[in-house]
C-alpha positions, 0 to 999 in steps of 0.5 A, a space after each residue: 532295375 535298369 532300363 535297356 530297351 524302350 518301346 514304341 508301338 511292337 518294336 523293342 530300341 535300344 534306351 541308346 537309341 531313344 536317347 538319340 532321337 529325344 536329344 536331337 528333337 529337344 535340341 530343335 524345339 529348344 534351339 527354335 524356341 530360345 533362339 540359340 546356335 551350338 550345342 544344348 546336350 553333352 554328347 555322353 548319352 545316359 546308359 553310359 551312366 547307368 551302366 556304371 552305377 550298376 556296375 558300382 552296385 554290383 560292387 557295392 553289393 560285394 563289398 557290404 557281404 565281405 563280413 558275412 563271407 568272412 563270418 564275421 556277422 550273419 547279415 551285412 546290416 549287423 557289420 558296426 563298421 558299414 559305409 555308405 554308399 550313398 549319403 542323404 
């Protein structure tokens, strides 16, 4: 499950939204508190990335089916020759 939105009292706000008020609050606590100048956070924001990981799944997910549609096997888990997609 992927969050997309977060809550704050009644209101509903993007995670996009969140991620940018979270990141300019640290940045002043940190700044302040190690007495830095410049950048603390990339400008690439975190849904980018989940973003991505659930399209990966999504094609994760139509890859490891690929032998139960051509009827090679009836579950993906009994298909020998299954990758990874992760190693732990």
């Amino acid at each position: 499950m992927f969050i997309s939105s977060v809550h704050r009292g009644n209101e509903a706000h993007d995670l996009s939204v969140f991620m940018k008020f979270w990141k300019e609050w640290t940045s002043k606590k940190i700044k302040k508190e190690f007495r830095i100048e410049g950048h603390v956070w990339q400008r690439e924001s975190l849904t980018i990335s989940f973003a991505a990981r659930k399209v990966y799944a999504q094609k994760w997910d139509y890859v490891l089916n690929n032998p139960v549609r051509a009827d090679l096997v009836k579950e993906s888990d009994d298909w020998l020759w299954q990758g990874e997609i992760e190693i732990l």
